[in-house]
Rosetta silent file (secondary structure, phi, psi, omega in degrees, C-alpha in Angstrom):
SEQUENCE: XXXXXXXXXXXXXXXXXXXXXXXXXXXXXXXXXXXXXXXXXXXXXXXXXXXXXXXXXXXXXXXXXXXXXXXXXXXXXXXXXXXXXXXXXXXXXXXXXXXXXXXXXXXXXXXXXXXXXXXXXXXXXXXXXXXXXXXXXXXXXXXXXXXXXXXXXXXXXXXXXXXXXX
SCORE:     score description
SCORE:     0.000 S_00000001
   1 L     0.000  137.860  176.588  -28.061   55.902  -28.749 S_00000001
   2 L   -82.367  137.493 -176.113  -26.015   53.159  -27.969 S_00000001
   3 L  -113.756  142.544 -132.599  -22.675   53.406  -29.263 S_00000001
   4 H   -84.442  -72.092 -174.155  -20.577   49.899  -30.097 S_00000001
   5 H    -3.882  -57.423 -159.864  -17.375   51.744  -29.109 S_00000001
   6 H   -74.021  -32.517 -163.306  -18.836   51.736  -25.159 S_00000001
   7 H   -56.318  -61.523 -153.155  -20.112   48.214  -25.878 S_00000001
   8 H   -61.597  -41.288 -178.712  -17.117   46.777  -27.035 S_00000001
   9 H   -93.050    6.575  116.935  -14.946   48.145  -23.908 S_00000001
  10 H     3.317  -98.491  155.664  -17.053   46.848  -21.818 S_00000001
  11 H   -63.603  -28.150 -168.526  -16.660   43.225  -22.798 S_00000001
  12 H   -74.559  -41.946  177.706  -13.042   43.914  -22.460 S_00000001
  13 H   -66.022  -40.154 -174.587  -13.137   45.274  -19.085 S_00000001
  14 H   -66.563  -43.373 -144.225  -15.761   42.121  -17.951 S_00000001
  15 H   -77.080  -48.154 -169.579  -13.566   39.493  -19.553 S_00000001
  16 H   -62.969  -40.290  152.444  -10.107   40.998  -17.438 S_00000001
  17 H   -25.961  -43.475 -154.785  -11.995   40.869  -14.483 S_00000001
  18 H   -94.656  -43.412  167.637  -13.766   37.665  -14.927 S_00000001
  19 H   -25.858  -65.085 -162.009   -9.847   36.712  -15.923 S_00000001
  20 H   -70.440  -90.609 -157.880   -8.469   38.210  -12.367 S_00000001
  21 H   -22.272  -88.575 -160.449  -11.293   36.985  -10.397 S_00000001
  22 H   -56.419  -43.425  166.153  -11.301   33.299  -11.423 S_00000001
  23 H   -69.924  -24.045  154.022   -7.244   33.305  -11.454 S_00000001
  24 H   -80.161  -52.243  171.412   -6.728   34.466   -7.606 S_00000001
  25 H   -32.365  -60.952 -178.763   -9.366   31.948   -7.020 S_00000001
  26 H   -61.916  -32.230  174.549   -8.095   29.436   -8.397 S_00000001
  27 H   -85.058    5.460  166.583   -4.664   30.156   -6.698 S_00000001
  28 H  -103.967    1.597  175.843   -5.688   30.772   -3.619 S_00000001
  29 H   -98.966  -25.765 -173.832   -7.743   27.304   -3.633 S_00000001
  30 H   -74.975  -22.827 -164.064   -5.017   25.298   -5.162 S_00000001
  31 H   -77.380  -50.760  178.532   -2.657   26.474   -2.310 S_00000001
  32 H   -82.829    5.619  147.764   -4.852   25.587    0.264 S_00000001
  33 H   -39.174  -69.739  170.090   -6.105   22.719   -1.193 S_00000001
  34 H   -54.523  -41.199 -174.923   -2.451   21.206   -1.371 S_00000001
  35 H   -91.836  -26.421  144.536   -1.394   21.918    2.136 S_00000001
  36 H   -30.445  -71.184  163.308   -4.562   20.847    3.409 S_00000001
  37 H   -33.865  -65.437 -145.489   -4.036   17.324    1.737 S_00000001
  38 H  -107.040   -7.066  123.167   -0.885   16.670    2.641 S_00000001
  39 H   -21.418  -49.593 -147.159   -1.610   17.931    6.661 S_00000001
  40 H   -88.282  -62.881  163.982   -4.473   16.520    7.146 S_00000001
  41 L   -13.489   91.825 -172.714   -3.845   12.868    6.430 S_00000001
  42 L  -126.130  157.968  127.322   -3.007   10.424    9.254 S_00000001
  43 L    26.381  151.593  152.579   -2.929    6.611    9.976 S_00000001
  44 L  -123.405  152.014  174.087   -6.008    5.499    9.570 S_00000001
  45 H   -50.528  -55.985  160.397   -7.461    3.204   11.737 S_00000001
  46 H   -42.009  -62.432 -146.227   -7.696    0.636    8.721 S_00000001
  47 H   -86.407  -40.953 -165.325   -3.982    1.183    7.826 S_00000001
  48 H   -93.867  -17.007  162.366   -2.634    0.357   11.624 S_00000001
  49 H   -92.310   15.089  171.586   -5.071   -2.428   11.509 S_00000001
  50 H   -60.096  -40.320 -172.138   -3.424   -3.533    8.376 S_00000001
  51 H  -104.119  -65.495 -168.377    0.274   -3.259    9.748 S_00000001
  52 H   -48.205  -26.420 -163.375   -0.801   -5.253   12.855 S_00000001
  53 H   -89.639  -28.794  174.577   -2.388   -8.102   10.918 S_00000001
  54 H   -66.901  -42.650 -166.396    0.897   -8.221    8.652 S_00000001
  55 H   -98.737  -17.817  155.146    3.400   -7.985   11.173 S_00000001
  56 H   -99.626  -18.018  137.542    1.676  -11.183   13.103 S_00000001
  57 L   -68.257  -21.183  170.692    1.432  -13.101   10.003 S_00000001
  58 H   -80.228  -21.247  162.362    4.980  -12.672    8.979 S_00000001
  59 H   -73.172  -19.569 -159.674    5.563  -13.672   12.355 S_00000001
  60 H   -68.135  -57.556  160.563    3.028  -16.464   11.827 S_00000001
  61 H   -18.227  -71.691  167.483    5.092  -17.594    8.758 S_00000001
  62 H   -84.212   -7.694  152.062    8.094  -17.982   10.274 S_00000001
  63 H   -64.578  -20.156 -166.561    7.132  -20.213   12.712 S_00000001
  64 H   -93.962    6.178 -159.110    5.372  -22.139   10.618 S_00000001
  65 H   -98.076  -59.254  168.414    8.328  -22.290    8.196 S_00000001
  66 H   -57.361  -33.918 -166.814   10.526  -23.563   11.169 S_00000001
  67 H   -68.321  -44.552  169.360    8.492  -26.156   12.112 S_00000001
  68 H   -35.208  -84.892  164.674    8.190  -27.539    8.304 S_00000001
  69 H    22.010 -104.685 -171.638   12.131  -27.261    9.045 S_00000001
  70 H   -55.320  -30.631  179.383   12.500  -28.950   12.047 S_00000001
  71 L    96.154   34.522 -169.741    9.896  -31.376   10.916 S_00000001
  72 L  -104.992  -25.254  177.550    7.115  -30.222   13.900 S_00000001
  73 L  -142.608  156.323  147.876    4.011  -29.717   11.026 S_00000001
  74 L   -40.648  147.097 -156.170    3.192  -30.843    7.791 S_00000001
  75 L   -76.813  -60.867  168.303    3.445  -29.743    4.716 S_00000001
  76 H   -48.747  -29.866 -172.703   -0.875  -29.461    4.784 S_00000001
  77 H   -98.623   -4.060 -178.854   -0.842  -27.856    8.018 S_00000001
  78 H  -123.228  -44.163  138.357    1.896  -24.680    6.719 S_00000001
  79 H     6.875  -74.905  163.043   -0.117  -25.138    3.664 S_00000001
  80 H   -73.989 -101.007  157.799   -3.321  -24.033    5.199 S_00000001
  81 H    32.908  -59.176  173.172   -1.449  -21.915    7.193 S_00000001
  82 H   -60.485  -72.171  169.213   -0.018  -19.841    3.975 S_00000001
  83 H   -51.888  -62.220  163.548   -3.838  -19.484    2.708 S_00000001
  84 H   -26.896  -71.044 -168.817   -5.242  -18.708    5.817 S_00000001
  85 H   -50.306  -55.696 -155.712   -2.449  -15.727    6.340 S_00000001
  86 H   -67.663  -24.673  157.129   -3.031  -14.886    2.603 S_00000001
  87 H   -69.995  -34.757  157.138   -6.906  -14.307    3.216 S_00000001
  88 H   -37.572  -70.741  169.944   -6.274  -12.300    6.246 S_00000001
  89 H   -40.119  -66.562 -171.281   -4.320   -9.940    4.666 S_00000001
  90 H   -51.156  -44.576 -142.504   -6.526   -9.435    1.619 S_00000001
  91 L   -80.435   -4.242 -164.782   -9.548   -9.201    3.832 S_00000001
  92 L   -85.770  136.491  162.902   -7.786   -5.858    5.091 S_00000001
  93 L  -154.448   65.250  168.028   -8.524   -2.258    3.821 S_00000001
  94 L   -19.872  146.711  165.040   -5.593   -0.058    4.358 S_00000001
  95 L   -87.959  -40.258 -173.998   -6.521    3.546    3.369 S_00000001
  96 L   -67.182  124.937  171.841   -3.083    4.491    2.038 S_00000001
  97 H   -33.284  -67.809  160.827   -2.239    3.884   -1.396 S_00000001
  98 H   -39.770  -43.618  177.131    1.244    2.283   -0.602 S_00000001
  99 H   -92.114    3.543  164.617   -0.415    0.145    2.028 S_00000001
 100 H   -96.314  -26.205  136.094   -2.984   -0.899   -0.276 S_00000001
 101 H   -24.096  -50.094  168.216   -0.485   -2.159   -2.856 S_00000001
 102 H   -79.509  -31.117  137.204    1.610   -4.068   -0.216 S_00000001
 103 H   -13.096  -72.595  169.889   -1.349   -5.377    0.507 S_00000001
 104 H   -72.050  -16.284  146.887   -1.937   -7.122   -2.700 S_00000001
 105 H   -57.476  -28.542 -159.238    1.605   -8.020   -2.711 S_00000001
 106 H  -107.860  -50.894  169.378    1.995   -9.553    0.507 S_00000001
 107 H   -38.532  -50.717 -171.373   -1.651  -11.834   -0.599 S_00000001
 108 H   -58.029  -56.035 -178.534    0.700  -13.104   -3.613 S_00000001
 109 H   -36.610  -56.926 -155.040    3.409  -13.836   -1.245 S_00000001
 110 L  -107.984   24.565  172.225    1.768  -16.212    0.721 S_00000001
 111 L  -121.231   19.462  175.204   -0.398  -17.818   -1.509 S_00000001
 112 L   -98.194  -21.466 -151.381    3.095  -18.563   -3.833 S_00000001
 113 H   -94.216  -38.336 -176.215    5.091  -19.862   -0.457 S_00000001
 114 H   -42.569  -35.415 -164.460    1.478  -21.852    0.060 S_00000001
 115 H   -66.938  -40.460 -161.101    2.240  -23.059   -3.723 S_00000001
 116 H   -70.304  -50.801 -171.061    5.714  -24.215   -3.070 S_00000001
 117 H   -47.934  -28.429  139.995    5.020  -25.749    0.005 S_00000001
 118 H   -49.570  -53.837  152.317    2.812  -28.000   -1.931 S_00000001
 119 H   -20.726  -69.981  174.788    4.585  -28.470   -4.437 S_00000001
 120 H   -31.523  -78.550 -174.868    7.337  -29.443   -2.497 S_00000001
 121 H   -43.368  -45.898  162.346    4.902  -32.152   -0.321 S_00000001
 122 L   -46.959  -13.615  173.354    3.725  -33.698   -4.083 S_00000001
 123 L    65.912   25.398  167.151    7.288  -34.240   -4.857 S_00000001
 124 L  -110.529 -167.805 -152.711    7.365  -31.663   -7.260 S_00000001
 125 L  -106.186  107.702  169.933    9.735  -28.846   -7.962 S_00000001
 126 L   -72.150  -39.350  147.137    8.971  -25.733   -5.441 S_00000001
 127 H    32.629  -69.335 -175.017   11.675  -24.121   -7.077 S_00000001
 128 H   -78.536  -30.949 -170.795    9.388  -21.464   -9.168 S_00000001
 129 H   -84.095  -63.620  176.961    6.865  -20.649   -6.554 S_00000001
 130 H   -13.080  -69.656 -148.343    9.786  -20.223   -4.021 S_00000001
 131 H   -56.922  -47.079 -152.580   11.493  -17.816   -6.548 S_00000001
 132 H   -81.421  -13.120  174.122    8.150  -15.769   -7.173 S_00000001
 133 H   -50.802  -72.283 -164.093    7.735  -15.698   -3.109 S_00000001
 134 H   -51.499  -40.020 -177.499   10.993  -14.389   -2.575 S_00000001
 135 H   -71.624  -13.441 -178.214   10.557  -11.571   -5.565 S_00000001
 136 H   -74.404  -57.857  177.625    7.443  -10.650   -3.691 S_00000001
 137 H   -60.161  -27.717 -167.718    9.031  -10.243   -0.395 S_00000001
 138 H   -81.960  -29.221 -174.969   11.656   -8.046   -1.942 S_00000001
 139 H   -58.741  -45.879  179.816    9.017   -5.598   -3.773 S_00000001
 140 H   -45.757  -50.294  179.049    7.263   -5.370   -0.330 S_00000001
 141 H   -65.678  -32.831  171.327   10.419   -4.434    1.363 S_00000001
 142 H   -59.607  -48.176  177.213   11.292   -1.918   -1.426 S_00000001
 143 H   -72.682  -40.756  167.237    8.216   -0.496   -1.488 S_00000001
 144 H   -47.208  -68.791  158.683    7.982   -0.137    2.139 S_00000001
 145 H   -33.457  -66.083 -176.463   11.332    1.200    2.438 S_00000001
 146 H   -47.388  -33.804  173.697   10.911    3.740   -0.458 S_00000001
 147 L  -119.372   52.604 -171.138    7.882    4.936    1.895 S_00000001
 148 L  -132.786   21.164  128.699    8.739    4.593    5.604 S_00000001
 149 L  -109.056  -25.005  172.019    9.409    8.200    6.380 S_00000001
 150 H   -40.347  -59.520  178.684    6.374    9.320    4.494 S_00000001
 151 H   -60.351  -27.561 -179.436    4.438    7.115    6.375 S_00000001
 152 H   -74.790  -32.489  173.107    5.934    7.612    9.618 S_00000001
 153 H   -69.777  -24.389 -179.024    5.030   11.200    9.351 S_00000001
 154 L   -81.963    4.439  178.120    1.610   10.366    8.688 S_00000001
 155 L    76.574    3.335  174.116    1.750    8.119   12.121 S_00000001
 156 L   -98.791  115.737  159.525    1.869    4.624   10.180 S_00000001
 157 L   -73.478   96.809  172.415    5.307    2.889   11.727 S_00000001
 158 L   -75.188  -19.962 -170.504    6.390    0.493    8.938 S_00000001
 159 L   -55.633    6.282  175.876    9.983   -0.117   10.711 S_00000001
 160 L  -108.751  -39.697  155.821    8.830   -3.563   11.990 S_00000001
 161 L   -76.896   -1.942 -171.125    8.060   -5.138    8.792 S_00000001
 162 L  -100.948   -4.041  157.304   11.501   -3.925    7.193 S_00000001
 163 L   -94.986  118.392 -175.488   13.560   -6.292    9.917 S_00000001
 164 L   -62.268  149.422  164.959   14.887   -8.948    8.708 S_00000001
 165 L  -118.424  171.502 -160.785   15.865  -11.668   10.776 S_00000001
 166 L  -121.918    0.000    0.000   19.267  -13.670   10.421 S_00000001
């Protein structure tokens, strides 16, 4: 005869087991799970060609920004110029979270400096576009900043977009 007594201690004995079991599992999966993650991770090919395409339109910029200056191009030609950079950029597909953000940031930039510069040519007030340019460039640098040893451990060198020039 079965007797409930044996039954009952049993289940008690299965459940503390089943308890142990599945609790060193999980903690021996979470650990290497985490340290795995955050190892493992490098540059991606996407992400350095991301920072190269970035770091020769921002050069791209400011030339075309002196010449507007100096009076060497057109308003239409640094115009184009502004779209053209800002479809590069988008067209991009950083792996890293942070570099996919400045990414959509950096798109804004230059299709607000494109606004002013039109603006501007039209004999309207660039003023506002300018402003929202400028607020762009600073999130980018903040955000960059905020991650440029992370990244650098991870083999993406951000230190070339964060110098300014005077």
């Amino acid at each position: 005869m079965i007797r409930p007594m044996r039954l009952k201690r049993l289940s008690v004995v299965m459940l503390v087991l089943s308890g142990l079991i599945f609790g060193v599992s999980y903690w021996v999966g979470s650990s290497r799970a985490g340290t795995s993650a955050i190892t493992s991770y490098r540059c991606s090919a996407a992400d350095k060609q991301f920072l190269d395409t970035v770091s020769s339109n921002l050069m791209q910029l400011g030339y075309w920004s002196d010449s507007l200056v100096h009076r060497d191009a057109t308003p239409d030609v640094v115009e184009s110029q502004a779209r053209d950079e800002a479809r590069q950029v988008s067209e991009t597909q950083p792996q890293d979270r942070t570099l996919h953000a400045t990414r959509d940031l950096l798109k804004s930039m230059f299709d607000e400096y494109g606004k002013a510069v039109s603006a501007g040519s039209r004999g309207k007030d660039p003023l506002h576009h300018m402003q929202n340019a400028w607020r762009l460039a600073g999130s980018v640098h903040n955000l960059l900043l905020g991650a440029k040893d992370g990244l650098a451990a991870q083999g993406c060198d951000v230190s070339p977009l964060l110098v300014t020039s005077t």
